[in-house]
N, C-alpha and C positions, 0 to 999 in steps of 0.2 A: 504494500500500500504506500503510493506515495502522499508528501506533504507539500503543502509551498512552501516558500521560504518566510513570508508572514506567518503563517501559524506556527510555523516552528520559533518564530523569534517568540512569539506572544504566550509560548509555553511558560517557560518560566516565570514571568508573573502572573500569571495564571493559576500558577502552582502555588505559589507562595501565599497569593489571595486566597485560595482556597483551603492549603494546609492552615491557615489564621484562623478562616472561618469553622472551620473543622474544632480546633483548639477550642477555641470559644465556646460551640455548640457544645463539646465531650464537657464541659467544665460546667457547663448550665445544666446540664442533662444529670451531672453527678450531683447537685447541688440540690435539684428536682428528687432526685432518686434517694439522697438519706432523707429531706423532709420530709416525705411521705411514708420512709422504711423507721419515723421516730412518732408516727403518729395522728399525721397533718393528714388529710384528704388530696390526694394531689392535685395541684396547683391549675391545672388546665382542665379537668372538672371542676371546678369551685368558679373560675374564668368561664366556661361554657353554659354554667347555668346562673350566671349573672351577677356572682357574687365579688367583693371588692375587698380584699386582704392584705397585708402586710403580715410576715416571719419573721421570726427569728429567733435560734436554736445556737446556745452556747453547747459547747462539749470541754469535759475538763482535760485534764493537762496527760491522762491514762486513756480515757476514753469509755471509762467503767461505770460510772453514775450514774443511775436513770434520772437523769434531770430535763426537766420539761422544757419544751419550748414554748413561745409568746406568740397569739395569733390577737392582731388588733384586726378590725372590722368593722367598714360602712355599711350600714345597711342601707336597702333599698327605700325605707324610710324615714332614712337622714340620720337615726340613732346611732351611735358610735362606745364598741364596745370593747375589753379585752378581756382572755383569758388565759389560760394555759392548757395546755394539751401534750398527753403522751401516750404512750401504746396501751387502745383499750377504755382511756378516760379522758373526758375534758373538764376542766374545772370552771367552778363559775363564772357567769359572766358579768362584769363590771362596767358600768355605763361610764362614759368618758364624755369632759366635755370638750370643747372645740377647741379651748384654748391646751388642753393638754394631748388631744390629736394632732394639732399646730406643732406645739412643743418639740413632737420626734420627727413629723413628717418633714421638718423643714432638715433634717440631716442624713432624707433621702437619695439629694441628685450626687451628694459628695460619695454616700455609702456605694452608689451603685457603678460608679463610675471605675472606669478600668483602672488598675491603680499602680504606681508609676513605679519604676523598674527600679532596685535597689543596685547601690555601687559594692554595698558590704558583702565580704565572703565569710561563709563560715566554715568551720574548723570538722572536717570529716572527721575525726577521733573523738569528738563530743558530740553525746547525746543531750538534746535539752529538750526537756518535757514543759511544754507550754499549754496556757492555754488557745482553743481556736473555736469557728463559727460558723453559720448557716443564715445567709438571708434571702427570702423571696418575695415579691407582691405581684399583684394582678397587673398587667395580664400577663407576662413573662419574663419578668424581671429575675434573676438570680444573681448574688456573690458571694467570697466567702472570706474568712480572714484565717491568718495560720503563723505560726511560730511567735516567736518571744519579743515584744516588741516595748516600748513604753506608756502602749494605750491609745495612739496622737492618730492611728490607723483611723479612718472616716469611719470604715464599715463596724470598727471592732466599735466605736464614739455613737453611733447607730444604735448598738446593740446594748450597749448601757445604759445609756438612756429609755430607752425600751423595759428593761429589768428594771431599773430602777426605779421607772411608773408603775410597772407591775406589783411590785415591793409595798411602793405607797398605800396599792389601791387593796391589795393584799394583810397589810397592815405587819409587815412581818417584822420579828425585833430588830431596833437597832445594834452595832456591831462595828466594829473598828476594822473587820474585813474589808478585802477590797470586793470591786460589785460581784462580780463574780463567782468568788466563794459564798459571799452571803444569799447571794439569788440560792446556789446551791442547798446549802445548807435549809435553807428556808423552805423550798418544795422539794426537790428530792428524798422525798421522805417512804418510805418503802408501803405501799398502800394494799393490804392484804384485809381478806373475810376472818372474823374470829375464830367460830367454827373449822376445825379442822377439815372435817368431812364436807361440810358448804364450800368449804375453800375448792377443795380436789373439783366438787358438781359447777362450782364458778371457771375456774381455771378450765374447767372443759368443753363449755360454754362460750367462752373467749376464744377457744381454738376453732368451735366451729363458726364462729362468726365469722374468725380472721379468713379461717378457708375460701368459705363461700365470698367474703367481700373481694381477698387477692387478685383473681378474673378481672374485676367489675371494670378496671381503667380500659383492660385488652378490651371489652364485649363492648365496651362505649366505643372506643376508636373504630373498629370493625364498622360495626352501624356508621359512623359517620363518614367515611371512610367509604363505605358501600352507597350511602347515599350520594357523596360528592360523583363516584362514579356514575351514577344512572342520571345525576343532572347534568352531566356534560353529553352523554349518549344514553339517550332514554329507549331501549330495547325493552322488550317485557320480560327477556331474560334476567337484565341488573336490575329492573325495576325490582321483582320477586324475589333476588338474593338480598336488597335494599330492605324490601321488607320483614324478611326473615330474620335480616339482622337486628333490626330494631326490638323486632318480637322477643328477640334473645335477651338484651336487655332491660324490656319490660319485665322478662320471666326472672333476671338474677335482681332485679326491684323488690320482685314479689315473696322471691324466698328469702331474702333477707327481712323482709315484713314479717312474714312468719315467726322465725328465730326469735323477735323481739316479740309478738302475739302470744307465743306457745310455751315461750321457754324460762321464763319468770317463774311460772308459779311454783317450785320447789323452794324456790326463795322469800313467799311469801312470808310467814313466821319472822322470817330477820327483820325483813322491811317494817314490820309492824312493830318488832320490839324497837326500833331506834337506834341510835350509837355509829359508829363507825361504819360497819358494815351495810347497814341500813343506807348512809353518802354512799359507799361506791358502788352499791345497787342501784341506785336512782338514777348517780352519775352515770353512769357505763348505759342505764336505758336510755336517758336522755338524749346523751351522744352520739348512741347510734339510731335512734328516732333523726336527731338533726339532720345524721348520714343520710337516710334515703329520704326522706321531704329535700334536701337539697339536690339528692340525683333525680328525686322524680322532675324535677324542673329542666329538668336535662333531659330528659325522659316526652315529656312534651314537649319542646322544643325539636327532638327528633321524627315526631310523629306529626308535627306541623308540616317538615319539609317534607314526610314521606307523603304525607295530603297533599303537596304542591307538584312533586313528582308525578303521581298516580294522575290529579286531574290533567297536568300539559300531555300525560299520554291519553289520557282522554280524549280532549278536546284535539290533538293532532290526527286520532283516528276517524273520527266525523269528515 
């Protein structure tokens, strides 16, 4: 196969443009892929069915502490709220006013922004154990921060400010720590059923949730995915796999409904006694109630454009 001698000159940065682009994508993608693997609903369902967020996810200096991350949120009613969320739970939610949505939002364009190459090298015979970070918001926003720095980092300045609203709204003790360990300290608190045996029927309850929820991003993408295809060439072939697919994600709506319907009632007696166990029952229903009330919005949304599909093959048939 030959080339001309333009394209061949215009390889190379070509390449280069693309290998950047590439980087970029791997690092948003991996940024995307632990908030979601610590708890978050992923970012581009939350974005599809209209929802407006902000992240962010410390991790400490081992990598070993279940410590939650911060999910601030506009709602479609203007209220503005934060909580915290981790694998399994979310915790309350706290109304925020505007001036302290202001507060953090305004050290959003520094946080996200690519962030500028360092001169320092360091010493491949030392290990040093830092802390580092996770940030995302709607619609596709991701960054992250990583090793041992002074603080002065935008994205890591982002994220303490964030905990440290949290803190406030949270009410958690004061401490001469720095934000970090204190955020730490303050929710990562090990959140278990008292009951031994309840514990084991809960803990297996959470595995079947997680099961059946894991699919749900692949089953949405497909559907949309299958729909994009049938609106660019509307065959009745891609029409009918278009539908199928959507059908499929109606069905993983549904049995996840279920799980939350059906699967409480062993747990009743705790929930009535109160105490501890009693929160992470409520919470853990709560939050996965939220879960599919917000895929169902996703959920119609899908079934609008397969209605807009099906009548242009309609009316193109006439």
């Amino acid at each position: 196969m030959r080339f001309s001698r333009q394209i061949l000159a215009a390889l190379p940065a070509a390449l280069l443009l693309s290998s950047a682009a590439l980087a970029q994508s791997s690092e948003e993608g991996f940024v995307h892929q632990r908030m979601a693997a610590s708890g978050f609903i992923p970012l581009d369902e939350m974005t599809f069915g209209g929802r407006d967020v902000r992240r962010v996810l410390p991790v400490d200096p081992y990598g070993m502490l279940p410590i939650p991350g911060i999910e601030l949120e506009r709602h479609a009613d203007g209220r503005l709220t934060l909580r915290a969320q981790y694998r399994g739970w979310s915790g309350q939610a706290y109304d925020l006013s505007a001036g302290e949505w202001e507060q953090v939002s305004g050290l959003e364009t520094a946080a996200y922004a690519p962030p500028a190459k360092s001169s320092a090298r360091s010493n491949p015979n030392v290990v040093v154990h830092c802390w580092s970070g996770f940030l995302e918001a709607s619609p596709d926003k991701a960054a992250s921060w990583w090793g041992c720095n002074d603080g002065t980092r935008p994205a890591q300045v982002y994220t303490e400010a964030v905990l440290t609203l949290a803190m406030r709204k949270m009410d958690c003790d004061p401490s001469d720590k720095e934000t970090l360990w204190r955020f730490s300290e303050c929710l990562a608190r090990t959140r278990k059923i008292d009951d031994p045996a309840l514990a084991a029927n809960f803990t297996e309850l959470q595995s079947r949730w997680e099961k059946q929820r894991e699919p749900g991003s692949d089953i949405l993408a497909r559907a949309r995915l299958a729909l994009r295809a049938a609106q660019s060439n509307r065959t009745d072939s891609l029409v009918a796999t278009a539908r199928d697919a959507v059908f499929a994600f109606g069905r993983q709506q549904e049995a996840l409904r279920t799980i939350i319907q059906t699967s409480f009632s062993p747990f009743r007696a705790a929930e009535e006694r109160g105490g501890g166990s009693a929160v992470i029952l409520a919470e853990t229903r709560r939050a996965w109630l939220e879960d599919v009330n917000a895929q169902d919005r996703n959920y119609i949304g899908l079934l609008e454009e397969l209605a807009r599909v099906q009548a242009v093959g309609s009316n193109s048939q006439r």
